[in-house]
C-alpha positions, 0 to 999 in steps of 0.5 A: 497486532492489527487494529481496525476502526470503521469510520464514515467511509474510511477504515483505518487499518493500524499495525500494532506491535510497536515494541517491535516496529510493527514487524510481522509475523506469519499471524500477522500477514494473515490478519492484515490481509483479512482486515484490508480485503474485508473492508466494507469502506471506499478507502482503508487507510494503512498506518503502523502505531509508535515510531514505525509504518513497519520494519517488515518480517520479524526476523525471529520468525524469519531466522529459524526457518527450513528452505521449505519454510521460508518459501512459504513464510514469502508466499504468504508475504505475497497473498497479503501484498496482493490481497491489499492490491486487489481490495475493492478499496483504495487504500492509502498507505500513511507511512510515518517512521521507519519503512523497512524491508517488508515494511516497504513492500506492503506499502508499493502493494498501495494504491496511495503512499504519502509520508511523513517528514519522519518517514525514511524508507530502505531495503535493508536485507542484502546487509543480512543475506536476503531480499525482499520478496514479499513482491518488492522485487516486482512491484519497486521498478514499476515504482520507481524505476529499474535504476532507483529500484536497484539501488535501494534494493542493492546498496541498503542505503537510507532515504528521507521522505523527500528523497523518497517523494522525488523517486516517486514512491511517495506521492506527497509529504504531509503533517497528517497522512490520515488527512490524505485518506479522508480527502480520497474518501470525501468522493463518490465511492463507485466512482473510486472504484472504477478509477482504482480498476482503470489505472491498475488495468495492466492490458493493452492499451486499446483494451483499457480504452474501451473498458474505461469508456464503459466504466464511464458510460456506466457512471454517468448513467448512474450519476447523471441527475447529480451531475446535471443538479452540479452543473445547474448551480 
């Protein structure tokens, strides 16, 4: 149920289980994290096939588990959430369609989320008695905010794609999120790198200071000929 295609510096990384909105299953956490963590390519583009980004857990696989399993199916919902934070590409989540639940989460665990005018998000689980817990509880408010956090996670509600953008979980609404992902991948790759590392840096803030300051002397030293070269013209 994932698909990867390898292009000029950008992986794209396809849900593929349209029939069911591209929910996932156990296989399918463990198959999206290896296809995001694996990637050899600046920047992995995250997209869901037919009318979903995704719709999160399959509940068929959710509905029939033991205490002891359900613990598990979340903790793997974490690992893949954190592997595509941790992934040495950027990754730019292009969500058109329904983003539900799970669905939601993968994409806060993103280092970009643009949507479609189609996209629509919401954390549907308390209408059945459950929550998102693929890391959602955590990662929402540094998004967006412990008020708007809370009201989507507790009123299950509904929001289109500029509400969304206003909230701050998308960065921007576009025709063709994939443009996105290649515009990111046009930049230097070592350069992405170190900006994706800085702005995750979650230290202190005289520390980042000074590992940005030697991510960019270390930059510059790499980069230096070429940026004289540009300046020249």
């Amino acid at each position: 149920m994932i698909h990867v295609a390898d292009g000029p510096n950008l992986r794209t990384v396809t849900l593929s289980r349209p029939e069911r909105r591209n929910a996932l299953t156990r296989d399918g956490l463990d198959d999206l994290a290896d296809a995001v963590a694996g990637a050899d390519r600046p920047v992995v583009h995250l997209r869901g096939e037919g009318s979903a980004f995704c719709a999160g857990a399959d509940l068929d696989a959710v509905a029939d588990l033991d205490r002891e399993s359900a613990v598990a199916f979340a903790e793997r919902g974490q690992r893949t959430a954190d592997a595509i934070e941790d992934a040495d590409s950027v990754v730019v989540a292009g969500i058109d369609g329904a983003a539900r639940g799970g669905g939601v989460e993968l994409a806060l665990a993103c280092d970009v989320r643009v949507a479609t005018p189609a996209a629509t998000f919401a954390e549907p689980g308390v209408k059945l008695g459950i929550f998102g817990a693929w890391g959602g509880t955590a990662r929402l408010p540094d998004v967006v905010g412990r008020g708007d956090a809370l009201d989507l996670a507790l009123s299950g509600r509904t929001v289109d794609a500029e509400r969304a953008r206003r909230m701050g979980l998308v960065s921007r609404v576009v025709d063709d999120p994939v443009a996105v992902a290649r515009e990111i991948a046009d930049n230097d790759p070592a350069a992405l790198r170190v900006v994706k590392e800085r702005v995750r840096d979650d230290d202190a803030v005289d520390a980042q200071a000074a590992r940005e300051a030697d991510a960019f002397g270390d930059l510059v030293a790499e980069n230096g000929p070429a940026i004289a070269a540009r300046r020249e013209r």
